[in-house]
MARKENU-16255 format. One line per field, with one value per atom (N, C-alpha, C): x, y, z; residue number from 0. Coordinates in nm, 4 decimals, always signed. Example, Ala and Ser with C-alpha at 12.3 -4.5 7.8 and 13.67 -1.06 7.14 Angstrom:
// residues 2
east	c(+1.3190	+1.2300	+1.3200	+1.2850	+1.3670	+1.2900)
north	c(-0.5690	-0.4500	-0.3300	-0.2250	-0.1060	+0.0030)
up	c(+0.7800	+0.7800	+0.7800	+0.7080	+0.7140	+0.7870)
pos	c(0	0	0	1	1	1)
This chain:
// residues 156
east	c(+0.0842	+0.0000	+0.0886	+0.0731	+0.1521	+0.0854	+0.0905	-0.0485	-0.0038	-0.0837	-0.0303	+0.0095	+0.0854	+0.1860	+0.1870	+0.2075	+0.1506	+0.2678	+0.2027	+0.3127	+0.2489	+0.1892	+0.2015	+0.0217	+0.0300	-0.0904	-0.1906	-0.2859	-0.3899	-0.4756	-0.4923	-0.5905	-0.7133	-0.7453	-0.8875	-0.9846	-1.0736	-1.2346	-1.3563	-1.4448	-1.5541	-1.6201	-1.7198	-1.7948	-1.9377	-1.9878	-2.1755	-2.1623	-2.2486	-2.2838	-2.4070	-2.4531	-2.6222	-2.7061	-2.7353	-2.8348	-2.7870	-2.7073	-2.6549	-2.6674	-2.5563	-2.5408	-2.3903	-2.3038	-2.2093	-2.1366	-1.9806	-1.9329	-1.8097	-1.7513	-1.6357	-1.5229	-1.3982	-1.3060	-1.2452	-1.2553	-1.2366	-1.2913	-1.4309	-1.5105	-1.5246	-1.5251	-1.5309	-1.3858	-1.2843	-1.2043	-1.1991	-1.2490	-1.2689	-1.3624	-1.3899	-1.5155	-1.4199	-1.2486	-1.2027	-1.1520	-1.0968	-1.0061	-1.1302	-1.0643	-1.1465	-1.1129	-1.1720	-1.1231	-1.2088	-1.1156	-1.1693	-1.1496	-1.2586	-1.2582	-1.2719	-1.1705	-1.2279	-1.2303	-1.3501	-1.3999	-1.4767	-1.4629	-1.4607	-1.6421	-1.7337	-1.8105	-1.9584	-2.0432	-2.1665	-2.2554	-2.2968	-2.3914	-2.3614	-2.1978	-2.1436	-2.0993	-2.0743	-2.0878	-1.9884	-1.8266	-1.7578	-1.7975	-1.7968	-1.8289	-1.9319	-2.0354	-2.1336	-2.1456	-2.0210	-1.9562	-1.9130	-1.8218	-1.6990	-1.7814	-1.8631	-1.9691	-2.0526	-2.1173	-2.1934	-2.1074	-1.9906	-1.8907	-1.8792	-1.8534	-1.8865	-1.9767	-2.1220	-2.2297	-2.2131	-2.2032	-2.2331	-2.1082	-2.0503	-1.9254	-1.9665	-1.9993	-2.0589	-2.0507	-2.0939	-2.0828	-1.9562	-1.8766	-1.7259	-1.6268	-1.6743	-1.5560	-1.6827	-1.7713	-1.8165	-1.7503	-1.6969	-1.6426	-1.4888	-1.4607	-1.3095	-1.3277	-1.4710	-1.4954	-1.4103	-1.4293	-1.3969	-1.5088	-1.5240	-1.6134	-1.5872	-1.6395	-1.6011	-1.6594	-1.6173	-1.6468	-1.5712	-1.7344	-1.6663	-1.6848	-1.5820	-1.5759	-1.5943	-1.6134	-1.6520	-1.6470	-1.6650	-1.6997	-1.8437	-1.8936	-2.0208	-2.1189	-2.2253	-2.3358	-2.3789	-2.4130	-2.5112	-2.6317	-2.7523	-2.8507	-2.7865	-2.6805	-2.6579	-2.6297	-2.5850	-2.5098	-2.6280	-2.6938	-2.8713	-2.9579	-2.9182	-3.0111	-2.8733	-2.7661	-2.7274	-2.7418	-2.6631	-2.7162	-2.8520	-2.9271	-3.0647	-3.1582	-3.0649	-3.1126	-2.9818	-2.8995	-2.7963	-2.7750	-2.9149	-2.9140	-2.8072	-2.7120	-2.5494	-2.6078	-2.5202	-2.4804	-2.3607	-2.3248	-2.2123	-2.2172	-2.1787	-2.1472	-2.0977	-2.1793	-2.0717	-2.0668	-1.9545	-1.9516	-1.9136	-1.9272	-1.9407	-1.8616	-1.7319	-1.5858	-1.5942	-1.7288	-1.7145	-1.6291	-1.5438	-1.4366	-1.2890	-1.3408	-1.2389	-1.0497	-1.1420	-0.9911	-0.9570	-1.0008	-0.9892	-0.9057	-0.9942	-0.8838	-0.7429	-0.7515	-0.6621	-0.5501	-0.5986	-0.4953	-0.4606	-0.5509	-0.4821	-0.3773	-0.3807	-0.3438	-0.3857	-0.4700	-0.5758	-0.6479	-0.6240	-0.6601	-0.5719	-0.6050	-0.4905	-0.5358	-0.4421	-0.4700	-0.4929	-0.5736	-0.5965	-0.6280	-0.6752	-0.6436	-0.7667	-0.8113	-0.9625	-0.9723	-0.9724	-1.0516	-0.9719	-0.8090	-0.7495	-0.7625	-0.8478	-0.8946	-0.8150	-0.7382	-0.6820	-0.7818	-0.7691	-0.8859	-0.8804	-0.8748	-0.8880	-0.9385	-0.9191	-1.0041	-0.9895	-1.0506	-1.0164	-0.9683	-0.8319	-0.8052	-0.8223	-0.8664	-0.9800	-0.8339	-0.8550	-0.7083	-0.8407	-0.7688	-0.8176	-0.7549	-0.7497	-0.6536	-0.7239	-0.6243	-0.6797	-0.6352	-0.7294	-0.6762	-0.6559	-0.5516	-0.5878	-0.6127	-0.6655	-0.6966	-0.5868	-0.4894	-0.3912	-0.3686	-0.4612	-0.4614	-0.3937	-0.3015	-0.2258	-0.2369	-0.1745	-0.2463	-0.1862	-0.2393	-0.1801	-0.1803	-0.2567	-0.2301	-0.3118	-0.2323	-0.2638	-0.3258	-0.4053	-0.5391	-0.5011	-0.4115	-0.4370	-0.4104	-0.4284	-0.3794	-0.5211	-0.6295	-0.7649	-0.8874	-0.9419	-1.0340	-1.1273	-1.2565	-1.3910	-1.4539	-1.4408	-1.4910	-1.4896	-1.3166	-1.2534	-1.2346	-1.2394	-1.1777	-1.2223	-1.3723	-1.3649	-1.3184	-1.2739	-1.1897	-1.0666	-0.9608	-0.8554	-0.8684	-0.9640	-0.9286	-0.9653	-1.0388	-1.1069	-0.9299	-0.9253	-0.7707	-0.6861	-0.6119	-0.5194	-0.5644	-0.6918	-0.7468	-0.7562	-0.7923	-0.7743	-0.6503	-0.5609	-0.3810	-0.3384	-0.3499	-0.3249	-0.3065)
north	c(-0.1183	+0.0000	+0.1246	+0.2075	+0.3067	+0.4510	+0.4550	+0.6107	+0.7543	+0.7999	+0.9086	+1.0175	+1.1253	+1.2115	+1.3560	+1.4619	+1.6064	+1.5996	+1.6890	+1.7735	+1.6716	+1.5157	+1.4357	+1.4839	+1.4611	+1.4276	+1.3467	+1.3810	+1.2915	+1.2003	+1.1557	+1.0426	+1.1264	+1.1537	+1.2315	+1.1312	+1.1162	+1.0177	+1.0804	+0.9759	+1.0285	+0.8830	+0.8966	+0.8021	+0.8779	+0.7811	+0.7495	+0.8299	+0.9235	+0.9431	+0.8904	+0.8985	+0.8700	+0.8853	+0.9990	+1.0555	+0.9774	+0.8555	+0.8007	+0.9075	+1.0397	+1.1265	+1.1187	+1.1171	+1.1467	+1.2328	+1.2355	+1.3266	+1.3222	+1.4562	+1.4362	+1.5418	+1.4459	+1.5349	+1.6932	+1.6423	+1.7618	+1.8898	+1.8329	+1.9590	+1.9948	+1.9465	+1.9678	+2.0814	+2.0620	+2.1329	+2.2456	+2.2813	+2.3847	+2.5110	+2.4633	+2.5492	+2.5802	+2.5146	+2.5317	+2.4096	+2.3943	+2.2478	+2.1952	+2.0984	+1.9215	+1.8562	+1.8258	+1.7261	+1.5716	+1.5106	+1.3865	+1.2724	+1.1968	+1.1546	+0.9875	+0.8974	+0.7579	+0.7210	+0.6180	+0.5939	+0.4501	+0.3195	+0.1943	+0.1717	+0.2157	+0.1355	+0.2360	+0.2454	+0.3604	+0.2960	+0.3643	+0.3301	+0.2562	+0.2240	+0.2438	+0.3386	+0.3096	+0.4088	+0.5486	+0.4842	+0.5407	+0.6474	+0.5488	+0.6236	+0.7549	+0.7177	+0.8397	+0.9236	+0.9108	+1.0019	+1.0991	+1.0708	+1.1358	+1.2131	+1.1437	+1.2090	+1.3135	+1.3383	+1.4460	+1.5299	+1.4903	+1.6072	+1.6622	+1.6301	+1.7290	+1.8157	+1.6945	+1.7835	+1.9020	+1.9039	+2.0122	+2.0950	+2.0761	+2.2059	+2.2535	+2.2132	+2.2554	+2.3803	+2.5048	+2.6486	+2.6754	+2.6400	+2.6943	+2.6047	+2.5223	+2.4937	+2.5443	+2.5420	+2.6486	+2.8142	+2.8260	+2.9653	+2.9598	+2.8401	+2.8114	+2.7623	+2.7522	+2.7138	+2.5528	+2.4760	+2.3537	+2.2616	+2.1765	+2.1158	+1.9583	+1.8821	+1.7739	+1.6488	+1.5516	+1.4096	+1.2707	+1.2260	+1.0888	+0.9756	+0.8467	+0.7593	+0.6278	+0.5136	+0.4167	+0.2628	+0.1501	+0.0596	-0.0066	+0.1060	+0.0489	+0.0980	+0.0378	+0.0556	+0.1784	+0.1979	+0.3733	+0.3598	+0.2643	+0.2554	+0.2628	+0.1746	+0.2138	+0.3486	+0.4457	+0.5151	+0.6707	+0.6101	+0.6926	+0.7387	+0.5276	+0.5512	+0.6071	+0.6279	+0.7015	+0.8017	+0.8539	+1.0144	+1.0529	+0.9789	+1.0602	+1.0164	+0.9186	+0.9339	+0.9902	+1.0352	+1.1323	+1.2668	+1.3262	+1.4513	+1.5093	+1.4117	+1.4437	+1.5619	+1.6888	+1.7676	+1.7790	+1.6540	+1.6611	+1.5775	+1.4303	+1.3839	+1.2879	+1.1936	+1.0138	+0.9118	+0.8842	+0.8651	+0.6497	+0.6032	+0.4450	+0.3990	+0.3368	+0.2615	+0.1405	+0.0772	-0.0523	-0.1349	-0.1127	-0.2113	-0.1282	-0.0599	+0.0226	+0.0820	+0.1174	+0.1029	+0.2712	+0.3686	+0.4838	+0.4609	+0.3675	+0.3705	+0.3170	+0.1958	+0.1700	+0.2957	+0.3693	+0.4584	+0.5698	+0.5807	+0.6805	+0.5916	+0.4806	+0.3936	+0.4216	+0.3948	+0.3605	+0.2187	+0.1109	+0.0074	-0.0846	-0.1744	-0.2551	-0.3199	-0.4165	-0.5172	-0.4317	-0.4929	-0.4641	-0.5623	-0.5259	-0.6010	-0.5769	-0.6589	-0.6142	-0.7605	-0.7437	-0.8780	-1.0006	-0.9417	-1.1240	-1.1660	-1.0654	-1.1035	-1.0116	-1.1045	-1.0282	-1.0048	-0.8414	-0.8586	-0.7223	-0.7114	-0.6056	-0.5047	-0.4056	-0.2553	-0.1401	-0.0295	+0.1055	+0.1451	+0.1723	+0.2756	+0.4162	+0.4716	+0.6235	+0.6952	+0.7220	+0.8854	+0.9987	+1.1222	+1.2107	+1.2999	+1.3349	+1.4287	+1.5605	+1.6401	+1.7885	+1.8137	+1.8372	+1.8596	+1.9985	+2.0486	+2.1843	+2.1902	+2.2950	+2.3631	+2.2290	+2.2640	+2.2402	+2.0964	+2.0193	+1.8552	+1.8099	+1.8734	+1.7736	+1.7951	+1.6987	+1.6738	+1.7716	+1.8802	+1.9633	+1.9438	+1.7987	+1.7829	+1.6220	+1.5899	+1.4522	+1.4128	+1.4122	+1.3840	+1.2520	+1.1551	+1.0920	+1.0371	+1.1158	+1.1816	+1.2164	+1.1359	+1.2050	+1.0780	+1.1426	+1.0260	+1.0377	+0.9607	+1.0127	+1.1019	+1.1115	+1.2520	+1.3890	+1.3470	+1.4935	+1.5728	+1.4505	+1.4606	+1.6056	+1.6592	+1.7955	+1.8805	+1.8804	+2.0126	+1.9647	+1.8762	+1.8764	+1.9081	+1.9032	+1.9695	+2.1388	+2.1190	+2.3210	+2.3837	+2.3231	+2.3725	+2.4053	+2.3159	+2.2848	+2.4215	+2.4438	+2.5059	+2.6244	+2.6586	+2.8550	+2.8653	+2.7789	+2.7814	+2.8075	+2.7445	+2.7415	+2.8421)
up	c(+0.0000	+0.0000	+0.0000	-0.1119	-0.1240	-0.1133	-0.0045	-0.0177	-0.0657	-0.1213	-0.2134	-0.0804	-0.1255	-0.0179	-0.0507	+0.0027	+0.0223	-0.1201	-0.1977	-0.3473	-0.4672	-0.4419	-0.5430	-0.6029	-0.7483	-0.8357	-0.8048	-0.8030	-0.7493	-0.8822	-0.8953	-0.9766	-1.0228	-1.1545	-1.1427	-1.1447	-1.1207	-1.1310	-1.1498	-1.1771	-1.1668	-1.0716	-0.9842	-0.9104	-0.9045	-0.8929	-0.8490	-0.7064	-0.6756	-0.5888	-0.4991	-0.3826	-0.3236	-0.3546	-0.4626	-0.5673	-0.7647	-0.7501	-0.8450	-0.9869	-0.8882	-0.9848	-1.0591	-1.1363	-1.1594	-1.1465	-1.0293	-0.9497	-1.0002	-1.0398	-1.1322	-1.0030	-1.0192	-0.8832	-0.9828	-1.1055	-1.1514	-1.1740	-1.1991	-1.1774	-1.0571	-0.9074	-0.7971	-0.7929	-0.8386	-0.8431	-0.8841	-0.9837	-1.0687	-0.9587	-0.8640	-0.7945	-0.6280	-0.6418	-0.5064	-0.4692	-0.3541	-0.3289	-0.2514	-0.2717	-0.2384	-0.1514	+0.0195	+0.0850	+0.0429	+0.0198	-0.0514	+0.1227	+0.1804	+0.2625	+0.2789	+0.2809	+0.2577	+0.4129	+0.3839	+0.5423	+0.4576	+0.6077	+0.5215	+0.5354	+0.6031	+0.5832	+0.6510	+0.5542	+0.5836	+0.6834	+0.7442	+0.8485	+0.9834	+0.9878	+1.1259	+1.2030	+1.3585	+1.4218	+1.4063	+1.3883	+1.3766	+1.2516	+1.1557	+0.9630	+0.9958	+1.1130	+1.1425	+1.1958	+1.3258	+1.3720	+1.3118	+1.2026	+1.1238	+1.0182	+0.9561	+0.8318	+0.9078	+1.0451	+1.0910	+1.1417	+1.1794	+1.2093	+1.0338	+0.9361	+0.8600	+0.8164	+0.8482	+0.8127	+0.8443	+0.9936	+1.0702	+1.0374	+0.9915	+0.9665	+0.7896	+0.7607	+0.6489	+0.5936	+0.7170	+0.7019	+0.6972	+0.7656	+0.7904	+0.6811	+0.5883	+0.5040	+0.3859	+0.3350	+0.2223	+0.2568	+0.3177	+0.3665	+0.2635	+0.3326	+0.2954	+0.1466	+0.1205	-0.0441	-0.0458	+0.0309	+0.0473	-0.0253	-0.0413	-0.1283	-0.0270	-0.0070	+0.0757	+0.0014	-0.0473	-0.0887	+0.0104	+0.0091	+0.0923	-0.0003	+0.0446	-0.0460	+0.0100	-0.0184	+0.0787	-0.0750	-0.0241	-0.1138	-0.1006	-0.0325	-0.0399	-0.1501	-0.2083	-0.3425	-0.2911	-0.4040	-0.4277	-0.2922	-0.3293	-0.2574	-0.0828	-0.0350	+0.0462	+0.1303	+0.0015	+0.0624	+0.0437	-0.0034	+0.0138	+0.1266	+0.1837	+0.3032	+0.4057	+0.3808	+0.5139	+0.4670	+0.3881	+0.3730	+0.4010	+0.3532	+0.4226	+0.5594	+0.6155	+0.7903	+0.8311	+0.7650	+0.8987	+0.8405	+0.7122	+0.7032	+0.5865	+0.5471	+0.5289	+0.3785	+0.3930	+0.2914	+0.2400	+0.1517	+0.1121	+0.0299	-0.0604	-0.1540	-0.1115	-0.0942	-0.0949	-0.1777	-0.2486	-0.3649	-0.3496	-0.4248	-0.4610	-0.5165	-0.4640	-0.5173	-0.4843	-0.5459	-0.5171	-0.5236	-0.6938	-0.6513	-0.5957	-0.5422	-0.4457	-0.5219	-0.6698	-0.7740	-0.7532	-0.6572	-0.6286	-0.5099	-0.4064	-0.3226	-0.3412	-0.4051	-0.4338	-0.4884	-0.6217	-0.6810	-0.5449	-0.4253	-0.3167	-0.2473	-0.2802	-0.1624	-0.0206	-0.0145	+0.1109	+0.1521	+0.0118	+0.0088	+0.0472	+0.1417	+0.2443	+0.3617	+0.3818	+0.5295	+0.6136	+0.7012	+0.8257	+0.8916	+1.0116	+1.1228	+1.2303	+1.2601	+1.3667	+1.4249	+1.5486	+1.6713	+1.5772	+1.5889	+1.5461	+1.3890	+1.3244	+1.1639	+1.1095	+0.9985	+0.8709	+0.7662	+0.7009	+0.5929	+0.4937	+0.4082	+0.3302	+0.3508	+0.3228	+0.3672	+0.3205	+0.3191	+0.3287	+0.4990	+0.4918	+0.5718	+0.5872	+0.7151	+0.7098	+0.7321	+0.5888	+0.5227	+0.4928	+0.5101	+0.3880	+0.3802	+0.2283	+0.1766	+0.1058	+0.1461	+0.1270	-0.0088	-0.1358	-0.2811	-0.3489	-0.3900	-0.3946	-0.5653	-0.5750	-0.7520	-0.7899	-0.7895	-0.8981	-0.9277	-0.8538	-0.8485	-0.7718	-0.6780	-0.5693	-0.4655	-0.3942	-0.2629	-0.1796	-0.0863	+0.0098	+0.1075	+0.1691	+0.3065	+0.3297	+0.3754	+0.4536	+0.5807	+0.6042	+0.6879	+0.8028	+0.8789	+0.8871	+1.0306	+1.1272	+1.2987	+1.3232	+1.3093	+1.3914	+1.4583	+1.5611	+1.6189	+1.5134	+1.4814	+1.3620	+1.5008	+1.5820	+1.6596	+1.6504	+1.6227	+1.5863	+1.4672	+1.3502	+1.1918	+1.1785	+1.1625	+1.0724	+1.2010	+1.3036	+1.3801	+1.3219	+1.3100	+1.2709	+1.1273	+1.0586	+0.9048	+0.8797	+0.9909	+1.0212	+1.0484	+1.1485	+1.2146	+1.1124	+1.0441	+0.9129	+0.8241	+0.7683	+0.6921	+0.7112	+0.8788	+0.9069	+0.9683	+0.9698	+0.9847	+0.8609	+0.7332	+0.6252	+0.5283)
pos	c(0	0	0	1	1	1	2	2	2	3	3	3	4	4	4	5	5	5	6	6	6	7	7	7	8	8	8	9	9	9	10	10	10	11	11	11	12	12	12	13	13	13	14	14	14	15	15	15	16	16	16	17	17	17	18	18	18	19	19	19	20	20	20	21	21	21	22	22	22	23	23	23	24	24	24	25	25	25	26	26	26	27	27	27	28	28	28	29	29	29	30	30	30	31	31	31	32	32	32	33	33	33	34	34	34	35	35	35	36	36	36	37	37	37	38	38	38	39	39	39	40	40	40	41	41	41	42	42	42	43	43	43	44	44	44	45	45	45	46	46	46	47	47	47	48	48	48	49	49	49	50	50	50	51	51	51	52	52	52	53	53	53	54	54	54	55	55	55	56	56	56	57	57	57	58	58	58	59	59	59	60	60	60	61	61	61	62	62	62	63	63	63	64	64	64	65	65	65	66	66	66	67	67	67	68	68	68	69	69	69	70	70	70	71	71	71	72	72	72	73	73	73	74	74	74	75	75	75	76	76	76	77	77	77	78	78	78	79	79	79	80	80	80	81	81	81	82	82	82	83	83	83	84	84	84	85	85	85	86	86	86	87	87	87	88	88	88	89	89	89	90	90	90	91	91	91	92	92	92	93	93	93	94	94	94	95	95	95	96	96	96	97	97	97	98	98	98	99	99	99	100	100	100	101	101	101	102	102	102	103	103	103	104	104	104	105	105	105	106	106	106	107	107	107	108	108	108	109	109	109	110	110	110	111	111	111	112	112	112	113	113	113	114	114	114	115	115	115	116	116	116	117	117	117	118	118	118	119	119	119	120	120	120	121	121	121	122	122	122	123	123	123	124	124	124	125	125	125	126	126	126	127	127	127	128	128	128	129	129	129	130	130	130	131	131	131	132	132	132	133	133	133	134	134	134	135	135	135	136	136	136	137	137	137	138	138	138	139	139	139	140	140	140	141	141	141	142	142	142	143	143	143	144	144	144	145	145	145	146	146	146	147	147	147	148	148	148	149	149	149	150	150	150	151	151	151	152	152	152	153	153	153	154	154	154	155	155	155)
């Protein structure tokens, strides 16, 4: 697993969103930088933690003209019904076969209760205009994630 690193090019895509709309990182770009957020699995506790801490910051990174996409390997329909029992204003997009994460390198062993097993590891990277990555996301509880990216961002 080789995860992409602050200065490097990011992968452009396009993915399915919850509204199985087509979400392009480039046009997201074009409107301001992009925190692109992978998190392994919708509708757990942690994943819901971390996703309403953005909701709710919502005001203060449209300020920063931040644009926020989350990514997951879970199906569209899934990622419907969380967005719309946890309210979410933001964009969660469908890597089923997880070939996004993979190109962040985020895709990799892990380790839970004694089990080896494939996964998304919860990175996220801060994308600026210019397509590369300006900051690496990967020092946070899902409690804390959008204060440590608020922080980074009115430091920045």
């Amino acid at each position: 697993m080789k995860t992409l690193t602050s200065g490097e090019l990011v992968p452009m895509f396009t993915l399915k969103n919850q509204q199985d709309e087509s979400i392009s990182l480039e046009a997201c770009l074009a409107q301001g930088p992009v925190l692109v957020y992978f998190y392994p699995k919708a509708s757990t506790p942690g994943c819901t933690v971390q996703a309403c801490g953005l909701r709710d910051s919502r005001e203060d990174l449209s300020e920063l003209n931040v644009t926020v996409l989350g990514i997951s390997p879970d199906p569209v329909a899934k990622l419907a019904r969380f967005s719309d029992k946890q309210s979410l204003n933001f964009s969660l997009l469908s890597d089923e076969d997880h070939a996004i994460a993979d190109a962040f390198g985020v895709w990799g062993e892990k380790k839970f209760m004694g089990k080896i097993y494939d996964g998304i590891h919860r990175l996220s990277f801060l994308i600026g205009q210019d397509g590369k990555v300006a900051h690496v996301f990967n020092k946070f509880k899902t409690k804390d994630h959008h204060e440590v990216v608020l922080k980074h961002l009115k430091e920045g």
